[in-house]
C-alpha atoms as one frame of an Amber mdcrd trajectory, in Angstrom:
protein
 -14.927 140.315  82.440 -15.595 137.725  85.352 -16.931 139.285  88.805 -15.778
 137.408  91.804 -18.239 137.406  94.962 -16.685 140.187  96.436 -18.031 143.000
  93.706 -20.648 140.655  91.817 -24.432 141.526  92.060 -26.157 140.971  95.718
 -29.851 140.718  96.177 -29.273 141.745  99.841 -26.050 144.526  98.935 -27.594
 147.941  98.069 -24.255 148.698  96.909 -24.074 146.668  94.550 -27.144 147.296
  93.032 -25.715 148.147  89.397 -27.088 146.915  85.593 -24.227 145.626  84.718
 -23.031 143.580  87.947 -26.480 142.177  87.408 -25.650 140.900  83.698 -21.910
 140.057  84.636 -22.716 137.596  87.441 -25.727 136.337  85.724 -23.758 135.480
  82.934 -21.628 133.484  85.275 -24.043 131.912  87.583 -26.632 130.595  84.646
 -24.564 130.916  81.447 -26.735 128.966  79.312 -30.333 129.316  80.943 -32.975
 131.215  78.773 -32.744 135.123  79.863 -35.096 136.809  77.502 -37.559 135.043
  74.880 -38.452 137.827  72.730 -42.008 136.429  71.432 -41.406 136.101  66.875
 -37.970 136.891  67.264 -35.029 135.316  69.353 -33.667 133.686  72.446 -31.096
 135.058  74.159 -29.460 132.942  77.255 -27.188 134.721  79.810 -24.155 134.338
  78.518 -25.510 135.830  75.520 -26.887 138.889  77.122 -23.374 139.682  78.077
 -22.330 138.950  74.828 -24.920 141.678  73.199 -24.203 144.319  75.685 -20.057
 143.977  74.915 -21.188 144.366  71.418 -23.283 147.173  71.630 -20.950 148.994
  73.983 -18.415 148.551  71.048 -21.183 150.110  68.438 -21.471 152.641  70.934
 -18.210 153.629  71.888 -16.773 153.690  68.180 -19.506 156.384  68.009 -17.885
 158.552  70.614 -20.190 157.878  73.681 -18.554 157.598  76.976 -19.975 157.647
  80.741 -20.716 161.567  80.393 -23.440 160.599  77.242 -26.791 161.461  78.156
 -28.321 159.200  75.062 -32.046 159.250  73.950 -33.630 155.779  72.891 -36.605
 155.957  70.579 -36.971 152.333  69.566 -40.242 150.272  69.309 -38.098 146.536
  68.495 -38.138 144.809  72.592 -34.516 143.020  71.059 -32.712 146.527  69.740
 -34.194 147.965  72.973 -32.765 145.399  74.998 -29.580 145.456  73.409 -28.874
 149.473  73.021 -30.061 149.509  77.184 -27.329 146.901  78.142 -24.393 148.212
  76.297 -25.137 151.918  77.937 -25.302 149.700  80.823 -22.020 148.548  80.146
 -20.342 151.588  79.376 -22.054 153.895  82.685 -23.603 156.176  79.930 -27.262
 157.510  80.671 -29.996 155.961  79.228 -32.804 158.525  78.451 -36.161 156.442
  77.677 -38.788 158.182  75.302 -42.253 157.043  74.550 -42.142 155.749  71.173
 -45.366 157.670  70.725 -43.509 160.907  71.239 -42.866 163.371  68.293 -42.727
 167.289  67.516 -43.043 170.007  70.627 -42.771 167.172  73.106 -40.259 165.066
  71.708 -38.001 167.828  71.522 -38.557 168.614  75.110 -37.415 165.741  76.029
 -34.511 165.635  74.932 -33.289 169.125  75.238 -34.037 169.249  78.835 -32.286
 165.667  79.672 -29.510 167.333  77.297 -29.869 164.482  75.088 -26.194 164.325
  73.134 -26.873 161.147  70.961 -30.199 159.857  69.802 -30.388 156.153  68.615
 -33.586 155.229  66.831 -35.107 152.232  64.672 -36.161 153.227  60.953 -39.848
 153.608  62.006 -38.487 156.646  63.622 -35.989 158.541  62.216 -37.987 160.635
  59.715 -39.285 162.327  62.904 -36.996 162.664  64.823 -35.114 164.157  61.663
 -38.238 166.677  61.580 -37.125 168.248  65.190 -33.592 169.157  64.040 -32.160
 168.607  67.527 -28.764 169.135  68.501 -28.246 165.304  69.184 -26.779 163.112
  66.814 -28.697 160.903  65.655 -28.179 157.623  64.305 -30.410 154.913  62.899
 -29.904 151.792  64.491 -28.716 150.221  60.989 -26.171 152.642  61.043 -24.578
 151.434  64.403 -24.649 147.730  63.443 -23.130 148.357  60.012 -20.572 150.347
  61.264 -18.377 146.650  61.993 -19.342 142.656  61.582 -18.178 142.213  65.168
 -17.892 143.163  68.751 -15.829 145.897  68.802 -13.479 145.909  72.516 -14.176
 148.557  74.667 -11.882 149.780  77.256 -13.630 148.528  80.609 -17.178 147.247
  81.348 -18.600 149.949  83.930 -19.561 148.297  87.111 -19.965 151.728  89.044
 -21.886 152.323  92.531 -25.517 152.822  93.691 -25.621 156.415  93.189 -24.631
 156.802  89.782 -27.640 157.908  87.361 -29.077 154.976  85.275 -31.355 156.676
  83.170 -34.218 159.182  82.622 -37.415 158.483  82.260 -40.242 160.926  81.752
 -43.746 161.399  83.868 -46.317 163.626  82.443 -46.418 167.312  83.687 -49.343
 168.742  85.425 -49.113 172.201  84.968 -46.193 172.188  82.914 -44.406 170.345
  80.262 -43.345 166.277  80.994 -40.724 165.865  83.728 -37.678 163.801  83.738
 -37.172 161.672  86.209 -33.385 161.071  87.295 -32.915 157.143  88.573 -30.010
 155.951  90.248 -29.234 152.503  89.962 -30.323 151.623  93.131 -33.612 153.078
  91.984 -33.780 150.822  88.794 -33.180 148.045  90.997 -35.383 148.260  93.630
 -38.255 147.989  91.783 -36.706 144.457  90.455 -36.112 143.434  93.999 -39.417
 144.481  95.154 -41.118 142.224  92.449 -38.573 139.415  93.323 -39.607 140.153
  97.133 -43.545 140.460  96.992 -44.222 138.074  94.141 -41.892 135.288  95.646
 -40.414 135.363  92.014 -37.867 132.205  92.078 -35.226 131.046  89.143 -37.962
 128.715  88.289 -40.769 130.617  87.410 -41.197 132.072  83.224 -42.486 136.324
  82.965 -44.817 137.201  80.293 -44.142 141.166  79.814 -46.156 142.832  77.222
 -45.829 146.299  78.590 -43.661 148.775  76.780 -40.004 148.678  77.857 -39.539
 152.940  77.588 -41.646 153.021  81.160 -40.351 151.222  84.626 -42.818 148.901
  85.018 -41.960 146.426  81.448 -37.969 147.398  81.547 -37.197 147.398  85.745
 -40.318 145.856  87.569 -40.424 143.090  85.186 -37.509 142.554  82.992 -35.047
 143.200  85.468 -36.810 141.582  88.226 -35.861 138.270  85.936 -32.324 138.702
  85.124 -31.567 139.590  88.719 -33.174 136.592  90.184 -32.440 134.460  86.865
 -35.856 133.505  85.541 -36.669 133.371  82.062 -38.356 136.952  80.361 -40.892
 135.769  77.902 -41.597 139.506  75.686 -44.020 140.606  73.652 -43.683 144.028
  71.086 -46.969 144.644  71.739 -50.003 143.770  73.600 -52.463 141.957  72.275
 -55.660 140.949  73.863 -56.514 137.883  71.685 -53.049 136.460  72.188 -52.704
 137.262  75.906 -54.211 133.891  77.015 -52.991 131.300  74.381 -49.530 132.423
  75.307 -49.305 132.634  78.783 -50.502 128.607  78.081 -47.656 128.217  75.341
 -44.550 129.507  77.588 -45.491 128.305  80.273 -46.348 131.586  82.071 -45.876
 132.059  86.011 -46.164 136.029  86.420 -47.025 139.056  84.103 -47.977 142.399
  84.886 -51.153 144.412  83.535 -52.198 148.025  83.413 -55.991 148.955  83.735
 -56.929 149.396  80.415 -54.791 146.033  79.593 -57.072 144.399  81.778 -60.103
 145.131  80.957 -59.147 144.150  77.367 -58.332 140.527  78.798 -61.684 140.204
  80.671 -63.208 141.226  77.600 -62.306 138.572  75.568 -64.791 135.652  75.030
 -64.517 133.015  77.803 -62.983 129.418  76.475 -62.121 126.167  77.612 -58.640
 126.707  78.104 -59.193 129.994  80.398 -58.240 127.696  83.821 -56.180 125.934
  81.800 -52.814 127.218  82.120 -49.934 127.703  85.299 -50.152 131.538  85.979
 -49.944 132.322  89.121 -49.232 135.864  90.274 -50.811 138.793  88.251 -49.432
 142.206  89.289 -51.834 145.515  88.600 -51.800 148.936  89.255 -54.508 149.683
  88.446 -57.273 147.336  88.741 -61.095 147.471  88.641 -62.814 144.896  91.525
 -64.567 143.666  88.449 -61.566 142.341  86.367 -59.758 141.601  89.818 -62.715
 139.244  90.499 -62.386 137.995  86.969 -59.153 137.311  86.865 -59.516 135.334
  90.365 -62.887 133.179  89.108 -62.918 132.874  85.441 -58.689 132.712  85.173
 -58.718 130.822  88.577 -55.280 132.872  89.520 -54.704 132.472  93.057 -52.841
 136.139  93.415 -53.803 139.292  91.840 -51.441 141.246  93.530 -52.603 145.237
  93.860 -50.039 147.751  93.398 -49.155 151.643  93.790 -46.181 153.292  92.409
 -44.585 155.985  90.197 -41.264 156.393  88.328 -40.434 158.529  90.884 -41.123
 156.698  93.900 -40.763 153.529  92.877 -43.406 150.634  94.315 -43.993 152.047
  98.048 -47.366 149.698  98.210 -47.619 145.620  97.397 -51.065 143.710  97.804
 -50.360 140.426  99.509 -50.229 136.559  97.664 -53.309 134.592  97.711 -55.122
 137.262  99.350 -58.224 139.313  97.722 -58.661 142.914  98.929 -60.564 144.507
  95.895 -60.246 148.286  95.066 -57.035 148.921  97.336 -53.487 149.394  96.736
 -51.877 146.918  98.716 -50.228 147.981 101.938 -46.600 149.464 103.244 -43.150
 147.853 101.258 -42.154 148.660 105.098 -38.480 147.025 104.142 -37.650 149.904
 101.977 -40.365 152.776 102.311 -42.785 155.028 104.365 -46.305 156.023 102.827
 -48.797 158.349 104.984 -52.059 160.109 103.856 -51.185 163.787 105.045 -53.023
 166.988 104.763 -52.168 168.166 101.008 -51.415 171.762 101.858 -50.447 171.829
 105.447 -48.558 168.120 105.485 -50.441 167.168 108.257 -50.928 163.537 109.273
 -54.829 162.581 108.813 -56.718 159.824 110.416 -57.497 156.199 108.837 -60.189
 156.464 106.401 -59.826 160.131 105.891 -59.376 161.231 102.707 -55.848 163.339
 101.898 -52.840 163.277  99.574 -50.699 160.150  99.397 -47.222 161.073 100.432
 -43.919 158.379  99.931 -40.420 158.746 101.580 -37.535 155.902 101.259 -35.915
 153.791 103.817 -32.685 153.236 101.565 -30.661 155.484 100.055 -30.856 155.989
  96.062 -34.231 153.770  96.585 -35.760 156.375  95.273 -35.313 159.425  92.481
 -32.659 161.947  92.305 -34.638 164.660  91.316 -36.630 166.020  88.233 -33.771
 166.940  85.352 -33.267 170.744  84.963 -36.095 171.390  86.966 -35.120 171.912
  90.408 -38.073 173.899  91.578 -39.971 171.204  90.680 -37.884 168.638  92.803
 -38.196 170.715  95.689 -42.031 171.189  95.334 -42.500 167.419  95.609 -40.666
 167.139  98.245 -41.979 169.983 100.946 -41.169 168.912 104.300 -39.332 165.709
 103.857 -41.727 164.131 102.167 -42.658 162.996  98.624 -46.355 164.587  97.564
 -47.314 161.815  94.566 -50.516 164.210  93.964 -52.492 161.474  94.592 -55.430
 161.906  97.107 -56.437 158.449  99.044 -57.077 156.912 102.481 -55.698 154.379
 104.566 -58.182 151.295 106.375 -57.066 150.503 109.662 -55.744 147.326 108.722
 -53.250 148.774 106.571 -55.150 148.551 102.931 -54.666 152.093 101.095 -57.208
 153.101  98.533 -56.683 155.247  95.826 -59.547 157.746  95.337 -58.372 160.319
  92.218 -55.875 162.588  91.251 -55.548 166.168  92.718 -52.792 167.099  90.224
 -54.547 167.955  87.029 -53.223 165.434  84.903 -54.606 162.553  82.550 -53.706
 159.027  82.470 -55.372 156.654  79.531 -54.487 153.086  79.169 -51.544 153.044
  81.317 -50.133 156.378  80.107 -49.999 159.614  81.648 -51.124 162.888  79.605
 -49.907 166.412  80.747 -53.308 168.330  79.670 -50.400 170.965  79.198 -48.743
 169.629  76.052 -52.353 168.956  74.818 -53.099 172.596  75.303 -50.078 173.400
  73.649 -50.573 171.345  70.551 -54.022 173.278  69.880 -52.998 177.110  71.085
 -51.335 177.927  68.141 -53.957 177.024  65.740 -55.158 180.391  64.296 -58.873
 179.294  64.645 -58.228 178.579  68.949 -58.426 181.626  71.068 -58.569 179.405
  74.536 -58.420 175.256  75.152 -58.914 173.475  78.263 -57.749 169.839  78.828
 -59.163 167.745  81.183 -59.782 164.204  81.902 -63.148 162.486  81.545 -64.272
 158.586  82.735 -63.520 156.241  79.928 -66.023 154.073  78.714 -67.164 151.965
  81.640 -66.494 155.153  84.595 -65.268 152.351  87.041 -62.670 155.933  87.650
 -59.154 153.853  87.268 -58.757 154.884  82.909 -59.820 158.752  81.591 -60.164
 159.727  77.962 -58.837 163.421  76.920 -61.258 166.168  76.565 -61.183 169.302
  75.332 -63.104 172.320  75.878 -62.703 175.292  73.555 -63.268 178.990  72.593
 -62.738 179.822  68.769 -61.762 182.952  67.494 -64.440 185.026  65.324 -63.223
 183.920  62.587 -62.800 180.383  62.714 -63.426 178.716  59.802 -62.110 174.821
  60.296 -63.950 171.595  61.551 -62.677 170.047  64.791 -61.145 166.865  62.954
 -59.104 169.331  60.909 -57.843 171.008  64.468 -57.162 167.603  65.852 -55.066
 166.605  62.863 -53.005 169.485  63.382 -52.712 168.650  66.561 -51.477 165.185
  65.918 -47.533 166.822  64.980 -47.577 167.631  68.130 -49.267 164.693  70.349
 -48.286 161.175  70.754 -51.286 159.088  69.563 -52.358 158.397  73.077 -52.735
 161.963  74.005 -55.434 162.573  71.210 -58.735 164.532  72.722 -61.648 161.598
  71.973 -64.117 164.353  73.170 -64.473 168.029  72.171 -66.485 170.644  73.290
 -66.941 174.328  71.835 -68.261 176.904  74.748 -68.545 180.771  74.363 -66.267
 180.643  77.744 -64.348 179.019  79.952 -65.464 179.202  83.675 -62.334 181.037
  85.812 -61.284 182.103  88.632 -61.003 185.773  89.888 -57.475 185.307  89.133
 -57.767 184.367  85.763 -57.105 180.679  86.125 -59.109 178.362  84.325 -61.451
 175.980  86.478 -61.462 172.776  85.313 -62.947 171.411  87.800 -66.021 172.560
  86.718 -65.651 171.450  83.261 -64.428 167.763  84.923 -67.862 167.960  87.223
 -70.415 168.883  83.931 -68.409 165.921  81.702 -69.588 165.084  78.599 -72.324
 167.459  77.748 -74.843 166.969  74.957 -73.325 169.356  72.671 -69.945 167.050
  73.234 -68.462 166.024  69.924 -67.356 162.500  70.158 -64.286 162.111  67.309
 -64.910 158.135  67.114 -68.261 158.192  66.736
């Protein structure tokens, strides 16, 4: 299928803002320019991504899924990812992105409440998602590509509108169970254009992404951002720290994106010759230490470590600017395409610059933003009391513009890049017959710099408890993706409440990691 300039993809036409207009006029415009260099693996140019998304479309189809699939993608392999995402591009099904992490309770969440009908996963995953017995049909990704030697036609390539649902992807709960957030596919593609716009990101310029694809920031901030503006995606399975630098040199790297945690395992490495040597030029972070920023600006002499603040469900509402150093903030107003205030969090009330309140997000364009939390209206309405969105995020505002993030008032976790509802780690210990009460909070990881937590657990046993804490945590582990582990445990004859009942974790978050803390790595 050809586009002609009248429906093919626009950079400046919301409306045309679609996944597969984006691959379909791409395909034209740069046919055989590099698209995606998955790092050990392949290349795939343009023309070829195209060519993978008709064939997985086919796969897909033959297997009965249509526009009205809702269809759950639990693979690790950046290629199969890549490939399964386009052709449910192609065909206008929805895409529902799970943590690869995810398995048990919280996998099965998932994809009841997104109402998961097909569930495509690699073999490193099948066993458990097999172990859930969920209502979706599941297939292993060998079984789709046996199923025919090539491309099978579909019927039409979907092209669609702004509005229509992308995908799902999930946020951690607070006080609840992980939410799903609904994207439009103006939504998806804003936060490509808003990398293209505020990193200057040009058809010339090579992106090293070594974030996980499941989350917005590796699949839409980064490798959409490319094939919209036609750069070359260089991607990486996994992180790796010891690797980062050597190739960012070897591909000739222009832009990547960290995490916290991500970054502090960069800095961390031992300093070498070739750590100036090398053409990066734009690091994105959200978010970042003043101690790695500064790092990353003296010992990688990178001109622009670009400051960031965002969620799945808000998209990027806050950009640093280029070549300009503003340590410990979050970049100022996206003002093209959103509205951020600091507002009273219970009343909604505007505050003044450099008083502290809850960081609140509206958009400028419409389906810039998220359609709601899936089968959880209540929720949807919550976050957004009085027209606007409350991120649950407290901060201020300098009156030059600079916002600063200063904690979370929701009481949830986030640990290397991830966020942990203390709600499903509850849940995974509850049931354990030797747990009367848990409470899960977050604690300063190693370092306290306040931007990275580890998981802690406080708990009250039952009088007859008669197992060791690494035997409740394994238990636990059928329940928990890996990143959601406790690291610290701590056994009290109570839990401090409220008259109400409710536990107070702020109290447990003030007294930390007490001496009778148990420490599971050490």
């Amino acid at each position: 299928m050809v586009l002609d300039e009248s429906n093919a993809f626009d950079l400046n036409n919301s409306s045309q803002w679609t996944i597969s207009r984006v691959v379909l006029t791409q395909a034209e415009r740069c046919a055989d320019e590099i698209a995606i260099d998955f790092i050990d693996s392949t290349q795939w140019t343009f023309a070829e991504c195209k060519q993978h998304a008709l064939a997985a479309a086919g796969e897909l189809q033959a297997c009965g899924i249509s526009q009205s699939s809702n269809v759950a993608l639990l693979i690790d392999s950046p290629e199969a990812f890549c490939r399964y995402w386009l052709g449910l591009s192609f065909l206008g099904a929805t895409m529902i992105a799970i943590n690869t992490s995810m398995r048990g309770a919280p996998l099965k969440h998932q994809l009841d409440i997104s109402d998961s009908h097909f569930l495509i996963a690699d073999a490193d995953h099948v066993k458990s998602c097999e172990a859930i017995q969920h209502k979706a049909m599941l297939y292993a990704i060998s079984d789709l590509t046996q199923q025919s030697t090539a491309p099978l036609p579909i019927d039409n390539v979907y092209l669609g509108n702004s509005h229509d649902v992308s995908c799902i992807m999930f946020t951690s709960g607070t006080s609840g169970p992980s939410k799903g957030v609904i994207m439009p596919q103006a939504h998806c593609l804003l936060f490509a254009i808003g990398t293209i716009d505020n990193y200057q990101l040009t058809q010339q310029d090579n992106f090293y992404i070594c974030l996980p694809l499941f989350h917005a920031n590796g699949l839409f901030m980064q490798l959409l951002a490319c094939l919209a503006i036609g750069c070359k995606a260089v991607v990486r399975e996994k992180f790796s720290a010891s690797r980062w630098l050597s190739e960012i040199r070897q591909y000739d790297i222009t832009h990547t994106n960290t995490l916290g945690a991500v970054a502090a395992f960069i800095v961390a490495q031992p300093a070498t010759s070739h750590d100036k040597d090398h053409s990066l030029k734009v690091i994105g972070a959200a978010p970042l230490p003043a101690d790695s920023e500064q790092s990353f600006r003296v010992r990688f002499n990178i001109p622009s470590v670009v400051p960031l603040y965002g969620m799945t469900e808000v998209n990027i509402p806050l950009y640093g600017k280029l070549n300009h150093s503003a340590p410990g903030t979050c970049g100022q107003v996206y003002d093209k395409y959103f509205e951020v205030d600091i507002r009273h969090p219970e009343t909604d009330e505007p505050v003044q610059d450099e008083s502290i309140g809850e960081i609140m997000v509206r958009p400028k364009l419409a389906n810039g933003f998220m359609a709601g939390y899936v089968g959880m209206p209540e929720a949807t309405l919550d976050a957004w009391r009085n027209f606007w969105f409350h991120t649950g995020d407290a901060g201020y505002r300098h009156a030059n513009g600079d916002f600063i993030f200063v904690d979370r008032i929701k009481d949830c976790i986030r640990k290397r890049g991830e966020n942990i509802s203390s709600y499903e780690v509850e849940q995974a210990f509850l049931p354990q017959a030797d747990i009367a009460e848990v409470a899960a909070y977050a604690v300063p990881a190693d370092g306290g710099d306040g931007m990275e937590d580890e998981v802690m657990i406080a708990v009250m046993l039952k009088a007859n408890a008669s197992k060791t804490p690494l035997q409740w945590v394994d238990a636990a582990r059928e329940n928990l993706p890996g990143f959601a582990v406790p690291r610290y445990i701590r056994i009290v004859d109570e839990l401090p409440k409220t008259l109400t009942g409710k536990i107070r974790k702020v109290v447990l978050k003030k007294e930390g990691i007490t001496s009778d803390t148990i420490d599971l790595i050490r």
